[in-house]
PAZA-205946 format. One record per residue (C-alpha): residue in three letters; x, y, z. Coordinates in steps of 0.2 Angstrom, whole numbers, padded with zeros to 4 digits, always signed. Layout:
residues N
ALAXYZ
...
//
This chain:
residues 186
UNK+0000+0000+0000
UNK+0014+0011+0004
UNK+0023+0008-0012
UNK+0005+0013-0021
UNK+0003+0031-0012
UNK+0024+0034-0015
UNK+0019+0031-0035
UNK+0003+0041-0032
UNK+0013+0057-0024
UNK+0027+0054-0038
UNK+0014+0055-0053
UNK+0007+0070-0043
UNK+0024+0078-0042
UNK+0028+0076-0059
UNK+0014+0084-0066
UNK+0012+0100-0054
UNK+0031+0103-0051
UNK+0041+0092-0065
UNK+0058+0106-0065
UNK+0059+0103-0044
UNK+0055+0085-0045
UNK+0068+0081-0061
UNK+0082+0090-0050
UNK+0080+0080-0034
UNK+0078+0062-0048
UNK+0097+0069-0052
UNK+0102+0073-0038
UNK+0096+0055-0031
UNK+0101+0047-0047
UNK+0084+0041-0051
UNK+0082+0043-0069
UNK+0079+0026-0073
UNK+0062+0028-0064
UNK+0058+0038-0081
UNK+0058+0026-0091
UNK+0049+0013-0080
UNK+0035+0024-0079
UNK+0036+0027-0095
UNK+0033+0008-0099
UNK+0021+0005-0087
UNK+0010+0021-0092
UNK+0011+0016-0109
UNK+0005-0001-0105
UNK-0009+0004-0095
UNK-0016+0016-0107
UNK-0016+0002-0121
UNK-0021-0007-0110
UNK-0038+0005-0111
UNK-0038+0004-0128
UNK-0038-0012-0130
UNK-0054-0011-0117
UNK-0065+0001-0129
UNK-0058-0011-0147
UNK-0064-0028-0136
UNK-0080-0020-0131
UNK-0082-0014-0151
UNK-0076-0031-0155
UNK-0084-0043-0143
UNK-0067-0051-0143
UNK-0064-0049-0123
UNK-0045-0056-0116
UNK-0034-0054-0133
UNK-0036-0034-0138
UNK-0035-0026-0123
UNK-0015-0037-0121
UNK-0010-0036-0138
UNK-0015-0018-0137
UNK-0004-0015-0120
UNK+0012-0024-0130
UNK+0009-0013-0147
UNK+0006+0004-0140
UNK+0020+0002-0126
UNK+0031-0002-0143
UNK+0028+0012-0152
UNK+0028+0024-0139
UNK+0044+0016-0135
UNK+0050+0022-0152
UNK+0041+0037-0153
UNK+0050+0044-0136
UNK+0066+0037-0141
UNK+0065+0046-0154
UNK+0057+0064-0148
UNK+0072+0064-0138
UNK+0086+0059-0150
UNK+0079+0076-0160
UNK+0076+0086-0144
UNK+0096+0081-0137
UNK+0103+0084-0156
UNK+0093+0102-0155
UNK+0098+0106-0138
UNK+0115+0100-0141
UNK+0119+0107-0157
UNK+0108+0123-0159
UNK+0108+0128-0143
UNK+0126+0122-0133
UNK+0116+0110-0121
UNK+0127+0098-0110
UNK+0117+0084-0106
UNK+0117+0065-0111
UNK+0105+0059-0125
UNK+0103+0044-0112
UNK+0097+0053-0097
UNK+0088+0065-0109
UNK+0076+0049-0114
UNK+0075+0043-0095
UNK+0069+0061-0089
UNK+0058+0063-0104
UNK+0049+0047-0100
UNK+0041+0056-0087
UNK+0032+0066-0098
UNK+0021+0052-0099
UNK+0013+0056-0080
UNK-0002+0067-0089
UNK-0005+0050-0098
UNK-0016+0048-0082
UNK-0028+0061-0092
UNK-0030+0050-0107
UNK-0034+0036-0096
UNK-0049+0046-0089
UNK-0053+0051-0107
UNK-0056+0035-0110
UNK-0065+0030-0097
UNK-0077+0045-0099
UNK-0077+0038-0120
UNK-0080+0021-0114
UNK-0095+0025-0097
UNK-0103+0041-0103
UNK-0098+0042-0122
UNK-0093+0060-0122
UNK-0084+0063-0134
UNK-0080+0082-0132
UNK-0076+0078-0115
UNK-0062+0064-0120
UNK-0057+0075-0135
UNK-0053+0092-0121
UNK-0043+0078-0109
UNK-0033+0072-0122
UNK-0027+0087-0129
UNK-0024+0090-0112
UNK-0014+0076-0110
UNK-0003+0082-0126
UNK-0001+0097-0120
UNK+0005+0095-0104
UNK+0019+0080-0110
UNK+0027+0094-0121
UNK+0026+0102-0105
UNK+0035+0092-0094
UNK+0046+0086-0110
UNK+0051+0101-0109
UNK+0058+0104-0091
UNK+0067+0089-0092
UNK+0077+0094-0107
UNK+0082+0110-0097
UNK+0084+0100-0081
UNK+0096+0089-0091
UNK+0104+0102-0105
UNK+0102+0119-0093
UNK+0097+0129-0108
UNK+0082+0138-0099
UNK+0064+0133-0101
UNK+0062+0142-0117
UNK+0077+0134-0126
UNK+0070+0117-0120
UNK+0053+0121-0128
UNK+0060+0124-0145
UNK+0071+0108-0144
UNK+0057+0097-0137
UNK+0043+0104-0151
UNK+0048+0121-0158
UNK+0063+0117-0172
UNK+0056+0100-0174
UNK+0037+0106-0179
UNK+0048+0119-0191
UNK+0057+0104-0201
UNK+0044+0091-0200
UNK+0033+0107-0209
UNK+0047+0110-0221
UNK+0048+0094-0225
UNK+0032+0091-0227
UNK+0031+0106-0240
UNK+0045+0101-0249
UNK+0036+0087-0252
UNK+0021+0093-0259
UNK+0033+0104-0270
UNK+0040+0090-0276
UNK+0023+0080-0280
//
């Protein structure tokens, strides 16, 4: 029980204060604990959605598992990645110092507003309101950029504004140029 109100005032730490909490996870040399609750919030949240395809489906034990393993995957890769291109940003555009390693552990706290999609669906899947889940998960987003971002300055020390334009800033701008480019070329 103890265990669950310690992971219960983490998660709430995270969210409301993530610069405090990411400097007393280095100081303690807790970064791994990122990328565990990364994992495990991934999980849970496909987890969910496996939930809402089974009851869609009728088919009950098999979705909401293979769901869990899929969306954990891919969100491994996707953060693992968001934080290859936030490091190289941070490092080469704006003289960060940090590791790409612990840039991954601290950023796989931003998934502690994940907790928001959760209720999203669950407010989906009980009430069917849609605006309501719609509002949460953007939200949700929102806030991971967020906390994204204060652990790519906790790690870089390249101020919170720097961070933000490592984290989604400069990477919105080339995924938009190249998206052009594209459509030039077409």
């Amino acid at each position: 029980m103890k265990k669950m109100m310690n992971f219960s005032k983490d998660l709430l730490r995270v969210m409301i204060s993530p610069e405090e909490t990411f400097k007393v996870v280095k100081d303690k040399n807790l970064e791994n604990q990122g990328l565990y609750f990364y994992i495990f919030m991934c999980a849970f949240l496909g987890f969910m959605l496996g939930g809402v395809a089974s009851a869609i489906t009728g088919v009950w034990i098999i979705f909401p598992i293979a769901f869990a393993v899929i969306v954990t995957v891919i969100a491994l890769v996707k953060l693992i990645i968001w934080a290859i291109v936030s490091h190289i940003v941070a490092v080469f555009v704006f003289k960060g110092k940090g590791s790409l390693e612990s840039t991954i552990k601290l950023m796989g706290f931003s998934a502690a507003p994940f907790i928001l999609g959760i209720f999203a669906l669950m407010t989906l899947i009980l009430a069917g309101t849609f605006f309501t889940s719609t509002m949460l998960f953007t939200i949700m987003y929102i806030w991971a950029i967020i906390i994204g971002s204060a652990a790519v300055n906790i790690e870089h020390r390249i101020g919170f504004g720097r961070s933000f334009l490592s984290v989604l800033g400069i990477p919105a701008l080339i995924i938009i140029g190249l998206m052009m480019l594209v459509g030039v070329l077409q």
